[in-house]
N, C-alpha and C positions, 0 to 999 in steps of 0.2 A: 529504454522501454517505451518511451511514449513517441519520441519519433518517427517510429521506424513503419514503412506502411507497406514493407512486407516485396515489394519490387524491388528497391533500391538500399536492400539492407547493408550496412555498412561494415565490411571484416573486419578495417582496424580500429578499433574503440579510443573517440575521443573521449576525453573530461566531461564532463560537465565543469562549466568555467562558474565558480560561484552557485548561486541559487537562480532558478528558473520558475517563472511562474508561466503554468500552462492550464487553459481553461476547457472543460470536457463537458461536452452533454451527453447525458446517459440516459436510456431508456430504464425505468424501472422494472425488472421484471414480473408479468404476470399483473401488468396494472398497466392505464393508461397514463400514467403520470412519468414525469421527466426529473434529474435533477441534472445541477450546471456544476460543478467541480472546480474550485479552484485549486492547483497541484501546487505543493512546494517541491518541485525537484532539486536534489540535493547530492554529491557526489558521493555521500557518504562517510566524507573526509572530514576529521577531528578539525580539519581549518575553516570548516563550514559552520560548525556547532556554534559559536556563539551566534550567527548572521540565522538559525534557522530558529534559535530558540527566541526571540524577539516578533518572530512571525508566529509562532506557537501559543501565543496569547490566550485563545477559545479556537482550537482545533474540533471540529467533528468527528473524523472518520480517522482513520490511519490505515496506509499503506506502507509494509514493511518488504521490501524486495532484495533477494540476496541471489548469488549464482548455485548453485547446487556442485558446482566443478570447485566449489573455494570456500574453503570450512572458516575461513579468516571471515567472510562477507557475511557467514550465518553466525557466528560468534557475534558481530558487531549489530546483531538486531535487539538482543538483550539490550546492550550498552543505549541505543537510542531509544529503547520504551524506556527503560529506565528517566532517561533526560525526558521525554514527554512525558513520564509519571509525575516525575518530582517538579513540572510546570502546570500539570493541571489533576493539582494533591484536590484527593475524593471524587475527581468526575470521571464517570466510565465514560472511556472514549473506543468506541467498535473498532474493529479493525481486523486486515486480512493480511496474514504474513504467505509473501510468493515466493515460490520458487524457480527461480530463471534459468535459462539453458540448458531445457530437458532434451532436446536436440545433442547434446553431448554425452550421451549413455556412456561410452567406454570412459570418461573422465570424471564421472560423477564422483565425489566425496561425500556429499551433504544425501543420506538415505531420507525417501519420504518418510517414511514412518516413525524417522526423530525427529525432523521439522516438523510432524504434524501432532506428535506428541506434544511438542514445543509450545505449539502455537494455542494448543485446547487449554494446556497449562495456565498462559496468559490468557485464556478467554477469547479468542483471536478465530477468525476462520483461516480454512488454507485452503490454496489450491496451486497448480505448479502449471506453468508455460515456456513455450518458445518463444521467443520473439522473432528470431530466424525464423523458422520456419510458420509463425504465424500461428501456432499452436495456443487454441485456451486464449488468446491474447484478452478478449474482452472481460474473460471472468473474474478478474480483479476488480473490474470498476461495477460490471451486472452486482456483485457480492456488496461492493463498498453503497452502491446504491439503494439496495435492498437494504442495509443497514443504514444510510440516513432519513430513509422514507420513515422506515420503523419508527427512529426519533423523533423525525418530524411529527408523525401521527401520535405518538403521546405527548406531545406540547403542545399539539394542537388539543389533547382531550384535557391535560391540564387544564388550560385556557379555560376550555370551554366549562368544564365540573367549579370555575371559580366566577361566574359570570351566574 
């Protein structure tokens, strides 16, 4: 998802070899403010879990990315908020659950309208993209940004209501 810049998209899917850290500036939208993202990309893979929960420390935002073509990848979004629940017990942590390879209409399994069920359930925004095709690609981050500004701007009003 975060490689791909849309020229040179690649058909056969590498791994992700381990955990990736990838760093993103995003414009905020509807404000002139910016935030910088640090990304844990993660394969997904139960052999990543202990290597990602170590990093999970004080998460802010959450990105939960699954394929729409593969009811296994949307099943295993519960399983990892769960592990980021049970790491950071009482802190609401925002977050946007996506859905990947809308480009694949005749193979869809994953219907929006359960993932989007899903996602309100846990409190979660949604939106759904291509990567292929370049579809929606930013709105995961425009979303996850609009949601660390917010937080920022009530710690910033904390701060300042204790001063």
């Amino acid at each position: 998802m975060f490689r791909s810049d849309g020229a040179h998209f690649q058909k056969n899917y590498t791994l992700t070899v381990g955990i990736e850290l990838l760093v993103k500036a995003v414009s905020v939208p509807e404000t002139s403010d910016s935030v910088e993202f640090f990304i844990f990309d993660s394969a997904g893979k139960d052999l990543f879990s202990e290597m990602l929960e170590k990093l999970w420390e004080q998460p802010n935002v959450l990105c939960l990315v699954y394929d729409v073509t593969n009811e296994q990848s949307f099943d295993n979004c519960n399983k990892w908020l769960e592990k980021l629940r049970a790491q950071a017990v009482g802190v609401h942590i925002p977050g946007v659950l996506v859905g990947n390879k809308t480009d694949l209409t005749d193979r869809r399994v994953v219907e929006q309208k359960q993932a989007q069920g899903w996602a309100e359930k846990h409190g979660l925004e949604y939106c759904e993209m291509s990567v292929k095709e370049m579809k929606n690609f930013e709105a995961p981050f425009h979303i996850l940004a609009k949601l660390f500004h917010q937080l920022y701007k009530e710690k910033v009003e904390t701060f300042h209501s204790l001063a």
